[in-house]
gemmi code that builds the backbone of each chain (N, CA, C; Angstrom):
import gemmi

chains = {
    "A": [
        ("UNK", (105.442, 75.000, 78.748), (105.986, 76.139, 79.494), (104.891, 76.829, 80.307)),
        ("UNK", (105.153, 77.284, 81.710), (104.700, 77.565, 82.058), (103.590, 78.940, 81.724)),
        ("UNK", (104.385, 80.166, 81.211), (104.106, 81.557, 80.500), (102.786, 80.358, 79.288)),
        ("UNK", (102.905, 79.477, 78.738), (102.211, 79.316, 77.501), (100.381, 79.288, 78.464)),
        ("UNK", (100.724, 78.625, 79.799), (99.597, 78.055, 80.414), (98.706, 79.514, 80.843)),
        ("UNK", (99.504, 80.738, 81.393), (99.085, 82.021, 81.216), (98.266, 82.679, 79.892)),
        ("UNK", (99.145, 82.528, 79.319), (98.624, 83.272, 78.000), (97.828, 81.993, 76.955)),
        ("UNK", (97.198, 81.340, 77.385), (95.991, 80.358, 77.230), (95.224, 80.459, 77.926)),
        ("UNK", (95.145, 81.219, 79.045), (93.702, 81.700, 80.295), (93.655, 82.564, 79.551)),
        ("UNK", (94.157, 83.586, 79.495), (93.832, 84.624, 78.675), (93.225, 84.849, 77.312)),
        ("UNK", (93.413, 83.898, 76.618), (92.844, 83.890, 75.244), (91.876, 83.450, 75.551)),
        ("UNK", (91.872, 82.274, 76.412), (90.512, 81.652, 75.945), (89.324, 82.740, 76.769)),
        ("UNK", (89.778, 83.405, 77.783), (88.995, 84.328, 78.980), (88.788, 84.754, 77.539)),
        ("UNK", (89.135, 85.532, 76.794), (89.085, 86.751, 75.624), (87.952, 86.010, 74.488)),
        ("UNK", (88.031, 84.431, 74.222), (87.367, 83.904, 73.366), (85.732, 83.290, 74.147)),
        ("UNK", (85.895, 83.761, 75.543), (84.802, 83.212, 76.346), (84.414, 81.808, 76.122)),
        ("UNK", (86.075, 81.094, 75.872), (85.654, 79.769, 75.957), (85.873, 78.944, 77.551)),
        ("UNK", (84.466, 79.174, 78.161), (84.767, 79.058, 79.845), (84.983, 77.929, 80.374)),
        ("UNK", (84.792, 76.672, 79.543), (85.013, 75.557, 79.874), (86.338, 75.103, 79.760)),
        ("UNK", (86.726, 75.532, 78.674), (88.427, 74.934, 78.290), (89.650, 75.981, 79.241)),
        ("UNK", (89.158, 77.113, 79.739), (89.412, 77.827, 80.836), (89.928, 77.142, 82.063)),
        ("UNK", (88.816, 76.715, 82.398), (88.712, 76.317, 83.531), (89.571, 74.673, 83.498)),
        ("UNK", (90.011, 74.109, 82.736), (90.609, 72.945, 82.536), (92.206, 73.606, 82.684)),
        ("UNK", (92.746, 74.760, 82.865), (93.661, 75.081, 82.718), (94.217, 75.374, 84.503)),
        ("UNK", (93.147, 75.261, 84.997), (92.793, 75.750, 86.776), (92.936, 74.179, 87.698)),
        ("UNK", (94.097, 74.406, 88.502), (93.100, 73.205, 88.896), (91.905, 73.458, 90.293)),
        ("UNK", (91.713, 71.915, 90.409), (90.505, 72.199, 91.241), (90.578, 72.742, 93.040)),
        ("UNK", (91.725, 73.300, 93.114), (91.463, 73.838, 93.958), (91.928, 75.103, 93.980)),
        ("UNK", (91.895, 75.621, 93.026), (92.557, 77.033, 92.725), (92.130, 78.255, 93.600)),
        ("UNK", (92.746, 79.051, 93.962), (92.485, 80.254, 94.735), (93.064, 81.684, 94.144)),
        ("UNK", (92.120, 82.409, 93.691), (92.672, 83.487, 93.355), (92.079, 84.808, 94.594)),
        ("UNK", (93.337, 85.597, 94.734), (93.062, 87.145, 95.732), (93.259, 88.342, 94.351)),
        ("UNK", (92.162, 89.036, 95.053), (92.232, 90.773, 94.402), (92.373, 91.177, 95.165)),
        ("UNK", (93.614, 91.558, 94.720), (93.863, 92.767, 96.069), (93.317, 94.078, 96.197)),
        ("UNK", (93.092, 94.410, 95.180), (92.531, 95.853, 95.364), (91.256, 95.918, 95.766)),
        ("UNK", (90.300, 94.832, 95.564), (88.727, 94.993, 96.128), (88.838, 94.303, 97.787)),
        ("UNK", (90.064, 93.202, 97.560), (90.215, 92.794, 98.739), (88.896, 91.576, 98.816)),
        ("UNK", (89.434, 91.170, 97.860), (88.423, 89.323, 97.602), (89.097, 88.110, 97.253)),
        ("UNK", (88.574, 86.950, 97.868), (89.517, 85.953, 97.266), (88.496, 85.113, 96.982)),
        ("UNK", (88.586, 84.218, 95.577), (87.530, 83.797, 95.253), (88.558, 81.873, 95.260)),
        ("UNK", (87.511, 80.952, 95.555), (87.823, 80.105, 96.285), (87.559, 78.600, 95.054)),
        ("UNK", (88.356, 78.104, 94.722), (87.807, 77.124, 93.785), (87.737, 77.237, 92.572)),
        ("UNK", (87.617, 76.888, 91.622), (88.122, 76.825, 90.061), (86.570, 77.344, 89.619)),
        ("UNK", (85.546, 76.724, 89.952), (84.280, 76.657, 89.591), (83.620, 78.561, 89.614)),
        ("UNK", (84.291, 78.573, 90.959), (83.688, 79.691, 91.444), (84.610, 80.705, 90.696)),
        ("UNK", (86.060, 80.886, 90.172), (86.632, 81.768, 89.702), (85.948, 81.717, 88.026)),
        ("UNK", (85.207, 80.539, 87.656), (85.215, 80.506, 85.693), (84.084, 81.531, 86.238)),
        ("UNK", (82.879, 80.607, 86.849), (81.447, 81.422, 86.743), (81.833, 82.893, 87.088)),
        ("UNK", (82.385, 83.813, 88.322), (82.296, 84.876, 88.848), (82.868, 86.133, 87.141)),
        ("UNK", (84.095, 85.147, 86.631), (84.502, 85.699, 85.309), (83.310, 85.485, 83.889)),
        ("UNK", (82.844, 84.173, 84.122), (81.523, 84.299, 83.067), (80.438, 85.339, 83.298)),
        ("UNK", (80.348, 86.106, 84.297), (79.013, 86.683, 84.427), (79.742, 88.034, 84.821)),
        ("UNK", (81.560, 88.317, 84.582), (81.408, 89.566, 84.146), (81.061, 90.596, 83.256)),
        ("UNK", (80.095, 91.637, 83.714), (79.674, 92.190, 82.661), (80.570, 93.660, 82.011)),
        ("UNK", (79.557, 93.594, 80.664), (80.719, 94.509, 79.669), (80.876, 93.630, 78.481)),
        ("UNK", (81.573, 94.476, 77.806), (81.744, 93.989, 76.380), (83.272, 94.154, 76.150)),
        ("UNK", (84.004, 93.431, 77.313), (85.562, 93.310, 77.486), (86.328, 92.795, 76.811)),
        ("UNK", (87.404, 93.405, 76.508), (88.614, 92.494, 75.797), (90.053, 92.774, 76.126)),
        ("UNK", (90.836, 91.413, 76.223), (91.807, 90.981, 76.996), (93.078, 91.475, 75.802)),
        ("UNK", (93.995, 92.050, 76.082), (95.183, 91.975, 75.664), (96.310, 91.704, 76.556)),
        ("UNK", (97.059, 90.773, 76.330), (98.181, 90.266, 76.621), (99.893, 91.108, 76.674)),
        ("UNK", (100.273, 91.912, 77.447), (101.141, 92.989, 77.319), (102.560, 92.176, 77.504)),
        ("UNK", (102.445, 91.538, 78.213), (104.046, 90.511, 78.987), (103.614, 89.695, 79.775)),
        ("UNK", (104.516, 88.757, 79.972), (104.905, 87.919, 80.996), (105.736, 87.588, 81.241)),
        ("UNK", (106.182, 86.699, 82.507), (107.572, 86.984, 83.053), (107.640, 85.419, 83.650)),
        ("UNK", (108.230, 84.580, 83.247), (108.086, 83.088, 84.246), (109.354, 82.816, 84.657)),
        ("UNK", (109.070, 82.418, 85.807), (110.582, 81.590, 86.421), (109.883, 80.423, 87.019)),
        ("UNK", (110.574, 79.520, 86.351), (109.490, 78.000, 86.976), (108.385, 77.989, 86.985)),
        ("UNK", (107.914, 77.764, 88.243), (106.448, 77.377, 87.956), (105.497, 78.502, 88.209)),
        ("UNK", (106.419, 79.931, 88.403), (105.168, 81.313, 88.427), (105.503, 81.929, 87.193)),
        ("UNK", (104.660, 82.891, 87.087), (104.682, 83.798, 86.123), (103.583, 84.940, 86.203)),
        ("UNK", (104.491, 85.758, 86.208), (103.599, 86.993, 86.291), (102.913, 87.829, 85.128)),
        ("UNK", (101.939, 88.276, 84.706), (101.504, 88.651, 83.869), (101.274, 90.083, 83.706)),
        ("UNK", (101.252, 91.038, 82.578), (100.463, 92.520, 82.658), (99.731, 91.851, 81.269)),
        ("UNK", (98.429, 92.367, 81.582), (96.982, 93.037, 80.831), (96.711, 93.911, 80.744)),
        ("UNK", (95.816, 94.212, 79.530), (95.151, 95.489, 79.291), (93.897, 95.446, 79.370)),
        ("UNK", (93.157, 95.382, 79.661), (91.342, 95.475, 79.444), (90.681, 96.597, 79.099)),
        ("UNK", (89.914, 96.204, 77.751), (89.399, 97.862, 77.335), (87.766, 97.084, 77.592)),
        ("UNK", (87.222, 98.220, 77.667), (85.493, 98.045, 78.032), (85.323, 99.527, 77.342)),
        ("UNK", (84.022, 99.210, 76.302), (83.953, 100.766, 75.563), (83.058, 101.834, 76.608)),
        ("UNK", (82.232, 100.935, 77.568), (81.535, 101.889, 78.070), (82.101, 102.243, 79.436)),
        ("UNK", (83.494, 101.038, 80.094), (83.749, 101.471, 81.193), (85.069, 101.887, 81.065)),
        ("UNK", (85.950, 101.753, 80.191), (86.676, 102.693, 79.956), (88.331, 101.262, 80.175)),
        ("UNK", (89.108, 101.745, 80.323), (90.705, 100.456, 80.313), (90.967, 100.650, 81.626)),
        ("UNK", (91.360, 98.957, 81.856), (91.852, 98.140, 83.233), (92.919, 97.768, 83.143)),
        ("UNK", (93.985, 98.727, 83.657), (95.620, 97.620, 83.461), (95.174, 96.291, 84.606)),
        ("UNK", (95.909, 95.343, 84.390), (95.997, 94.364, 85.404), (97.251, 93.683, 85.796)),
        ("UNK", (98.033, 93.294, 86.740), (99.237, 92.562, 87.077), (98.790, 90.911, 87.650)),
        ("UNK", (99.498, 90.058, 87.138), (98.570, 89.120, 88.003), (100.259, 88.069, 88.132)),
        ("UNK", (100.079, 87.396, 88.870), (101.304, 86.642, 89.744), (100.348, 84.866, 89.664)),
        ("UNK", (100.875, 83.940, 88.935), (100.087, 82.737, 88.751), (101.494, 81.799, 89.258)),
        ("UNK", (100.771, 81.253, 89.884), (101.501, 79.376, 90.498), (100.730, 78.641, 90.098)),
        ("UNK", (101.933, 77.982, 89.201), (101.688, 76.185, 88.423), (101.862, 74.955, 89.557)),
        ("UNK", (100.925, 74.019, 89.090), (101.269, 72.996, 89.759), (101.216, 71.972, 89.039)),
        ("UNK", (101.715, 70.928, 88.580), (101.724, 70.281, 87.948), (100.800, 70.651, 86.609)),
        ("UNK", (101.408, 71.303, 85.905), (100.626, 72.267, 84.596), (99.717, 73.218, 84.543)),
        ("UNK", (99.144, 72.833, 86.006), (97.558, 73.812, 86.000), (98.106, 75.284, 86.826)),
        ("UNK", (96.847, 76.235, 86.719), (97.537, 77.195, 87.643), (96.344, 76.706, 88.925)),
        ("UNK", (97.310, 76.540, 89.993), (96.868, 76.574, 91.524), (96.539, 77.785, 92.397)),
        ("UNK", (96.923, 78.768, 91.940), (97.030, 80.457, 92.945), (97.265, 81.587, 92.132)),
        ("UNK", (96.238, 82.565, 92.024), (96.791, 83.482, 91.272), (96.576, 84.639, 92.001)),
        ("UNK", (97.294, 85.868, 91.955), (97.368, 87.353, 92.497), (97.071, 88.359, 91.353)),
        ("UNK", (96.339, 88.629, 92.171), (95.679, 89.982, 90.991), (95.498, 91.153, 91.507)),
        ("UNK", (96.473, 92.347, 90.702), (95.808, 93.602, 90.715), (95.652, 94.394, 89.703)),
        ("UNK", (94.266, 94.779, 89.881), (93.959, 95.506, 88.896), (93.416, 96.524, 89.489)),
        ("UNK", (93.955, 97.388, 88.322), (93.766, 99.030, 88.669), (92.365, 99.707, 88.148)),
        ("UNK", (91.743, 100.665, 89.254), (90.706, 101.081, 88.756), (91.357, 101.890, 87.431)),
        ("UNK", (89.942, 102.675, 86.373), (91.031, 103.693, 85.802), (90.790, 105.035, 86.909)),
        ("UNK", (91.877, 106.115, 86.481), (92.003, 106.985, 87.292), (90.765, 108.074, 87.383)),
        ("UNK", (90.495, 108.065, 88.699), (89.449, 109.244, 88.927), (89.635, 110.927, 89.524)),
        ("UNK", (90.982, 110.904, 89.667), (91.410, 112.429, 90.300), (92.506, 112.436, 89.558)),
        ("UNK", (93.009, 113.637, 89.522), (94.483, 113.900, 88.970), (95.387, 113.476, 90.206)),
        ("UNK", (96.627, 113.394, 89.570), (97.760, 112.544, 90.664), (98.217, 114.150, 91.329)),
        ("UNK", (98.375, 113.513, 92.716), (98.417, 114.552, 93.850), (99.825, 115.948, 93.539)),
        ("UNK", (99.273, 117.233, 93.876), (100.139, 118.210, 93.402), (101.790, 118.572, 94.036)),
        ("UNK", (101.644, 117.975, 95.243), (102.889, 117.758, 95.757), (104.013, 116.822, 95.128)),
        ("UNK", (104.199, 116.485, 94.058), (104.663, 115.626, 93.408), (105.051, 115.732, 92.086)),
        ("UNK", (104.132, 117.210, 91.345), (104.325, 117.401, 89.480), (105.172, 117.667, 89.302)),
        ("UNK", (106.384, 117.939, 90.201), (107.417, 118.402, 89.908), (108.309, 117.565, 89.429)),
        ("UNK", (108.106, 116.607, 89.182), (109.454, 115.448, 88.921), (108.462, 114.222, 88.168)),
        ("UNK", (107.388, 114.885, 87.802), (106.287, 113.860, 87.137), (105.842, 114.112, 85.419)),
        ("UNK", (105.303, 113.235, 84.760), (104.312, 113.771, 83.274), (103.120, 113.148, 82.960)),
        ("UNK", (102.534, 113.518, 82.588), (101.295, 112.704, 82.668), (101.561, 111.934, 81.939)),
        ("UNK", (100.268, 110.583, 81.955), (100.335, 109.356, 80.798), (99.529, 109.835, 79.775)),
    ],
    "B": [
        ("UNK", (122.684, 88.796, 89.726), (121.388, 88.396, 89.472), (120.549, 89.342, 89.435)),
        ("UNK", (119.870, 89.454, 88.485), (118.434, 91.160, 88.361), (117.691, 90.943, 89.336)),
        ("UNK", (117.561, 89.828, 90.063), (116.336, 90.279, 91.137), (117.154, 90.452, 92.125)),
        ("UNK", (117.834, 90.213, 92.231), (118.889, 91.047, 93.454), (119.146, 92.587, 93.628)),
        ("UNK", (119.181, 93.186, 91.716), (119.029, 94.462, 91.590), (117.773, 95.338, 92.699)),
        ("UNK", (116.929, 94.222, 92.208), (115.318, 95.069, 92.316), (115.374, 94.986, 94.239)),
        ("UNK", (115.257, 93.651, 94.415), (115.279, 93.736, 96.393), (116.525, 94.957, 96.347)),
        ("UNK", (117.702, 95.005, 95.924), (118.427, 96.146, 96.637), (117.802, 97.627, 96.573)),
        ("UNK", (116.991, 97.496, 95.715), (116.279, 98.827, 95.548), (115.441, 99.379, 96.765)),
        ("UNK", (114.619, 98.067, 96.755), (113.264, 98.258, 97.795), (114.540, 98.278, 99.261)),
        ("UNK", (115.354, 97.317, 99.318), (116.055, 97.866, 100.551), (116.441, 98.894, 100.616)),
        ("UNK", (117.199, 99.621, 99.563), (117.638, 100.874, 99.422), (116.331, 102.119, 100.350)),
        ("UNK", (115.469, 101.738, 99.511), (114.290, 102.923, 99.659), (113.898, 102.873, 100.704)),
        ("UNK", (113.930, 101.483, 101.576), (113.772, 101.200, 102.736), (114.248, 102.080, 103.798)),
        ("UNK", (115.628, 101.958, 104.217), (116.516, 102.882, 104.592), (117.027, 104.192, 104.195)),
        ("UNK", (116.168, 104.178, 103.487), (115.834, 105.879, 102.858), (117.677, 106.150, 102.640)),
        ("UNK", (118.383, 105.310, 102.007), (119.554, 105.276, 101.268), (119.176, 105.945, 99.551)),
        ("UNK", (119.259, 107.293, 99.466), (118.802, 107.730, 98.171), (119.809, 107.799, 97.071)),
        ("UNK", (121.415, 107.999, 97.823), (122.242, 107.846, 96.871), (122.604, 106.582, 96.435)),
        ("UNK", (122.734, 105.874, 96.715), (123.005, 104.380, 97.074), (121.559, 103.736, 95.753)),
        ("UNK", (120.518, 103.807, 96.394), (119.685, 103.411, 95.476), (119.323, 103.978, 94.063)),
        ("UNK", (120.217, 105.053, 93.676), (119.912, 106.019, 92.405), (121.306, 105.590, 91.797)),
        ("UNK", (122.241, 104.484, 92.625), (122.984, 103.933, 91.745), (122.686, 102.692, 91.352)),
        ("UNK", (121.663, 102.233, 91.513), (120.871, 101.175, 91.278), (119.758, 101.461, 89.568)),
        ("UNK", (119.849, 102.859, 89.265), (119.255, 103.304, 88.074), (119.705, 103.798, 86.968)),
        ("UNK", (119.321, 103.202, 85.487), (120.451, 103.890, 84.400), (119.807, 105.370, 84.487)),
        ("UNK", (120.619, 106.223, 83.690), (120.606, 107.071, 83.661), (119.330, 107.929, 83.591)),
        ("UNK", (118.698, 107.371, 82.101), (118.047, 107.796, 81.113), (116.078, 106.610, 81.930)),
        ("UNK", (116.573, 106.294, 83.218), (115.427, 105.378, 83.701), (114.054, 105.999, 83.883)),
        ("UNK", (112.936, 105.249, 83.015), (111.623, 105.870, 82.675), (110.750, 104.663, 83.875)),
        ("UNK", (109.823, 105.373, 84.897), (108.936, 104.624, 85.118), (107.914, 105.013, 85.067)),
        ("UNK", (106.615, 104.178, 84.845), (104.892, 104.380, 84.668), (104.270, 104.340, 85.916)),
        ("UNK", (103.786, 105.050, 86.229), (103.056, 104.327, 87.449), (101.360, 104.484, 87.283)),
        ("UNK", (100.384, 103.409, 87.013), (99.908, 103.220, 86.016), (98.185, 103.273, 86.254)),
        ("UNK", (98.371, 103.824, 88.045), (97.532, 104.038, 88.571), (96.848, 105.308, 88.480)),
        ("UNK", (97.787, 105.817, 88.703), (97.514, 107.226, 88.242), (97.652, 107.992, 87.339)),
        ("UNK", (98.621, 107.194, 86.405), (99.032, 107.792, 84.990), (100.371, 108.803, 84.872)),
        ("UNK", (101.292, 108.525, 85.801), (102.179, 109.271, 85.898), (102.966, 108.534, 85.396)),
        ("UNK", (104.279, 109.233, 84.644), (105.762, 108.823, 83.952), (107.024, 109.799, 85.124)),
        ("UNK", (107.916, 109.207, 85.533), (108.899, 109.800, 85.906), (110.005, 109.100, 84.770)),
        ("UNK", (110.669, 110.412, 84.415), (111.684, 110.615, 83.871), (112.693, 110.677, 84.762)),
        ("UNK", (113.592, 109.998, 84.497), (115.047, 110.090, 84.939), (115.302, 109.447, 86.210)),
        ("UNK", (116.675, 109.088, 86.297), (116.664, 108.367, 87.792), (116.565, 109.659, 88.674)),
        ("UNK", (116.924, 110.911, 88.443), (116.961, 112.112, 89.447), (115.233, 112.091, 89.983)),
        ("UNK", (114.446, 112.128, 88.870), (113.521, 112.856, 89.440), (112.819, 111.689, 90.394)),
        ("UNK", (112.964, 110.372, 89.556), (112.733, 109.266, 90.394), (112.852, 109.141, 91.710)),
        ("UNK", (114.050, 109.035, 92.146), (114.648, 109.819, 93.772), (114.416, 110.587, 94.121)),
        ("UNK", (114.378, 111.867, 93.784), (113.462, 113.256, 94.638), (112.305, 112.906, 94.832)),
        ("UNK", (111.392, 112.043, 93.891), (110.088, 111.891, 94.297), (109.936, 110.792, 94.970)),
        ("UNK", (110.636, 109.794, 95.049), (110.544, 109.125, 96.480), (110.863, 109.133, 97.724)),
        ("UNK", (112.163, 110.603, 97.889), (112.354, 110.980, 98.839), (111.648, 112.038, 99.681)),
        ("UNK", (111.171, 112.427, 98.627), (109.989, 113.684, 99.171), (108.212, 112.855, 99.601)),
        ("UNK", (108.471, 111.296, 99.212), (106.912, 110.986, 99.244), (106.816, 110.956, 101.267)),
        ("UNK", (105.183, 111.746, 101.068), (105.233, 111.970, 102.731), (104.682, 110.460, 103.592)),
        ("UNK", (104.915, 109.926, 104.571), (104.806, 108.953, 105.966), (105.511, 108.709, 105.868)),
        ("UNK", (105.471, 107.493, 106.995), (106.365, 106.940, 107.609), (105.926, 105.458, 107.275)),
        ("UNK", (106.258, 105.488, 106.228), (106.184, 103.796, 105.218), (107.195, 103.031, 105.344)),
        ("UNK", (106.966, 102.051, 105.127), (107.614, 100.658, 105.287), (107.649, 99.332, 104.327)),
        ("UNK", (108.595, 99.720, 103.343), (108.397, 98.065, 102.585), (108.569, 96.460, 103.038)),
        ("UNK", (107.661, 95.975, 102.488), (108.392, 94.180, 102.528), (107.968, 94.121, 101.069)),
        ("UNK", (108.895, 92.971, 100.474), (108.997, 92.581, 99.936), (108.422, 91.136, 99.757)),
        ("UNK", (107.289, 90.813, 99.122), (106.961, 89.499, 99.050), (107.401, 88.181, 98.410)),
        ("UNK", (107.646, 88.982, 96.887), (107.921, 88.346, 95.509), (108.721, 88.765, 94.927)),
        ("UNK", (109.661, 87.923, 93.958), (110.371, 88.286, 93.073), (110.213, 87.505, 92.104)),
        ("UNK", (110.021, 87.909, 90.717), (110.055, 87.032, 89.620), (111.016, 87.581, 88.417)),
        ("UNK", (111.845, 86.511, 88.524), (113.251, 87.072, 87.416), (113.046, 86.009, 85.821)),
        ("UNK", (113.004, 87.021, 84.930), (113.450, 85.854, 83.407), (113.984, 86.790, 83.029)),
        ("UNK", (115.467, 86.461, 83.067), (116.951, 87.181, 82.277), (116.694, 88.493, 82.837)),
        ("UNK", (116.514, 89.248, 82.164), (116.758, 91.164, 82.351), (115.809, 91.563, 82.738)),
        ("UNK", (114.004, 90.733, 83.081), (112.943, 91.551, 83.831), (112.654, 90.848, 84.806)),
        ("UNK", (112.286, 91.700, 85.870), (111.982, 91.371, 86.770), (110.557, 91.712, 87.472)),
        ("UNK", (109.806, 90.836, 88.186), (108.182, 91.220, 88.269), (108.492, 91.345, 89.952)),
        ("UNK", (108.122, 91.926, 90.661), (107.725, 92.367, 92.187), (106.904, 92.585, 92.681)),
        ("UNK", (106.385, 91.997, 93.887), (105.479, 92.438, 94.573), (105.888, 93.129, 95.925)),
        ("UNK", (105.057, 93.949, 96.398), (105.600, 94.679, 97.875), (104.379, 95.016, 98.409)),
        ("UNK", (104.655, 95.084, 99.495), (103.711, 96.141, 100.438), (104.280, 96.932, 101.111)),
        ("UNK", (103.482, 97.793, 101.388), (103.983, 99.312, 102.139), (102.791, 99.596, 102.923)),
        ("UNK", (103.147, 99.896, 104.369), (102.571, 99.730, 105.559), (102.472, 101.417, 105.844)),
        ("UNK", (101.525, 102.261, 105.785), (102.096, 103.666, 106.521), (101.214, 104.061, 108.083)),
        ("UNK", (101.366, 104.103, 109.113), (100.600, 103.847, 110.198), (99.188, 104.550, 110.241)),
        ("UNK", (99.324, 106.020, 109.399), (97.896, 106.932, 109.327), (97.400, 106.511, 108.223)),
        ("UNK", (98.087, 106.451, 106.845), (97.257, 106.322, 105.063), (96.910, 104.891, 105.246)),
        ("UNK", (97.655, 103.627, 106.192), (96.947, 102.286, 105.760), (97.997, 101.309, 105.184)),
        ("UNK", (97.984, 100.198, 104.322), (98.354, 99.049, 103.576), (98.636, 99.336, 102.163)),
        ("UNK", (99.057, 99.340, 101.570), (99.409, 99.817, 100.053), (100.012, 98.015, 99.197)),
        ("UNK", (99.017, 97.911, 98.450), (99.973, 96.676, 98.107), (100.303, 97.107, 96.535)),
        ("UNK", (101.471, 96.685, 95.646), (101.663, 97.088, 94.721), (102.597, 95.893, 93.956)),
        ("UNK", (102.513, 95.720, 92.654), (103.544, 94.777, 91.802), (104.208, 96.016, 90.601)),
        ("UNK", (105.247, 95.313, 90.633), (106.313, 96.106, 89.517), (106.625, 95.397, 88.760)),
        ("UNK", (107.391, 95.663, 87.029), (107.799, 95.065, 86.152), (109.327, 95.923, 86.295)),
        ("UNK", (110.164, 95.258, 86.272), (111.228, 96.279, 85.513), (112.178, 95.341, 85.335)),
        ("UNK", (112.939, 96.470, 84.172), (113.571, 95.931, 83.071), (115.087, 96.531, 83.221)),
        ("UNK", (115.980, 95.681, 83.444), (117.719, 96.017, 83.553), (118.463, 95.550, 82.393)),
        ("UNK", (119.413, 97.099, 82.248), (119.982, 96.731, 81.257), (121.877, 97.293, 81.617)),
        ("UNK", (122.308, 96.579, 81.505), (123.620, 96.253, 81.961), (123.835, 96.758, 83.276)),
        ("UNK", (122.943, 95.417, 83.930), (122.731, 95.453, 85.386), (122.267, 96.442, 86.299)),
        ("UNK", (121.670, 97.513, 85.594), (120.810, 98.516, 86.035), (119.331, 98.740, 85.578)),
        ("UNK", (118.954, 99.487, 86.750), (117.415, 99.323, 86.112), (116.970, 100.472, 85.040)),
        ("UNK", (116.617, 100.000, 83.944), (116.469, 101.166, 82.757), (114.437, 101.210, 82.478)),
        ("UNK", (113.651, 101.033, 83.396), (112.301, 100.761, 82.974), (111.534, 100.279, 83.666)),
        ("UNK", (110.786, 100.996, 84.389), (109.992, 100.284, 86.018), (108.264, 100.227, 85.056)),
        ("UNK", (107.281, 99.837, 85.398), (105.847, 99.741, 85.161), (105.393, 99.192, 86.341)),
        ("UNK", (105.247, 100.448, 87.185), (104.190, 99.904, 88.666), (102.766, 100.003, 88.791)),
        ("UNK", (102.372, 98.928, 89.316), (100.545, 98.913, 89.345), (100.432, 98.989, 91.251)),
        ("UNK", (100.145, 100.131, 91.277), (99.976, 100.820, 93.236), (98.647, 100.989, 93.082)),
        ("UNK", (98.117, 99.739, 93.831), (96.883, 99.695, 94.352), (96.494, 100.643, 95.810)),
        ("UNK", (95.180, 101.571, 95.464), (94.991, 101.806, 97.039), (94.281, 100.853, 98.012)),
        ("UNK", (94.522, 101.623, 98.922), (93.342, 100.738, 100.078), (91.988, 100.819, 99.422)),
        ("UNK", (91.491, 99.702, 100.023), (89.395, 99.797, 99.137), (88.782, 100.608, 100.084)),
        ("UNK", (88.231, 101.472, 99.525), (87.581, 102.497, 99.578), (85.829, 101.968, 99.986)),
        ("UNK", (85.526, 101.019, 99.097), (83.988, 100.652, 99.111), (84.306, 98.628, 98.943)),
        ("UNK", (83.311, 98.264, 99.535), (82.613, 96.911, 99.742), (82.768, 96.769, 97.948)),
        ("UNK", (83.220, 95.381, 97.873), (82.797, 94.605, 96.425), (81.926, 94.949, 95.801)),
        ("UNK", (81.531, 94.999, 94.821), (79.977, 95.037, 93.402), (79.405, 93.688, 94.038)),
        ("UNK", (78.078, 93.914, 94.782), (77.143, 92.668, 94.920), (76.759, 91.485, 94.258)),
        ("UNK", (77.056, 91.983, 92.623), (76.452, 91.049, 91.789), (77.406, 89.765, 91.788)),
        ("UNK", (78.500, 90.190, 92.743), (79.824, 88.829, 92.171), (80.065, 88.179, 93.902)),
        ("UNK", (78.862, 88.858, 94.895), (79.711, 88.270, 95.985), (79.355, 86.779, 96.160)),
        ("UNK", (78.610, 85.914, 95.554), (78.065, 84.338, 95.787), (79.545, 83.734, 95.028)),
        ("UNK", (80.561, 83.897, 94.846), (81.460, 83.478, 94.278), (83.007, 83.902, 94.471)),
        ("UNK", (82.854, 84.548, 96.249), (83.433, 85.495, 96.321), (83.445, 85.495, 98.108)),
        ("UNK", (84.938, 85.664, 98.686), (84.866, 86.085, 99.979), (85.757, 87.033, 100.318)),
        ("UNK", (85.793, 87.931, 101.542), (86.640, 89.051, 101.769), (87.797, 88.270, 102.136)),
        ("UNK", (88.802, 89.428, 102.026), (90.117, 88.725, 102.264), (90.168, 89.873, 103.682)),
    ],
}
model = gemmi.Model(1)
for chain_id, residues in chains.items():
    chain = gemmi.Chain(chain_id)
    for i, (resn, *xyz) in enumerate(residues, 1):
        res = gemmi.Residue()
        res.name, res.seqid = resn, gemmi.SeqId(i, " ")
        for name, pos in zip(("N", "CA", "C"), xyz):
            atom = gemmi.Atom()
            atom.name, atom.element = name, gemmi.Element(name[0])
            atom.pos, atom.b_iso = gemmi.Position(*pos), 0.0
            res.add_atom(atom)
        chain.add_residue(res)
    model.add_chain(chain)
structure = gemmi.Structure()
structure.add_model(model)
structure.setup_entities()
């Protein structure tokens, strides 16, 4: 199943096992962040750029959602010194592997949410 | 079909159809929006606060990802002065309405990538 091939990047991202990772990618994989506005190009280049993120991160698995060969994912990422990363990510299978993935991830919040708006709002 | 729910929404909001699209919401409908840490309660306040949100924005719709009762979305929203807004949604329908949104609303980037990751890495 497709969702299983998701939530096996994820564990193993979480177990920093980067090789068996990357067997899950194929080789021409392309992933975009949208929010930094990067797309990192190739399987090789997405394990290493994730091996040499720094922090003392860990992955939780919130949902996923597959219809055929995508599936979309939410994460949690806690970092003790940088604080939690929700993430959404949108993955295309191709013949088992994932070929394309979409990612956004959210900074955490640095201002309060704008005052024109508390009226119909609550905080998290 | 639930992802039919969800595009009628974003069309709804599109055409700034507020009654129309607040029959598209159960009653008791909670969404996160996870960027900023806000909860809207209720389909009312839901609608006032999207009818009150200020430009002159514009959705498309990219993605839809349906398994049974959730549905994953992607959109963008174009506003001619604030910029590009890209954002993914989760939500969850329950007797064919939407009872449970979780949106991740990315802003525009503000600053250039972290250096340490650009050899593995190109702008989009």
């Amino acid at each position: 199943l497709s969702r299983e091939v998701v939530r096996r990047l994820w564990e193993l991202f979480e177990a920093r096992e980067w090789d068996q990772a990357g067997e899950l990618l194929a080789d021409d994989f392309v992933a975009d962040w949208l929010q930094t506005g990067e797309r990192i190009r190739g399987r090789e280049n997405y394990i290493e750029l994730n091996r040499n993120y720094p922090g003392d991160w860990s992955i939780t698995v919130k949902r996923l959602v597959e219809e055929g060969d995508v599936v979309a994912s939410e994460i949690v990422v806690t970092e003790p010194s940088t604080g939690t990363f929700h993430a959404a990510g949108f993955f295309e299978l191709r013949d088992g592997k994932i070929a394309r993935a979409t990612e956004y991830w959210l900074d955490p919040p640095t201002a309060p949410p704008p005052a024109w708006r508390s009226q119909w709002v609550e905080r998290l």
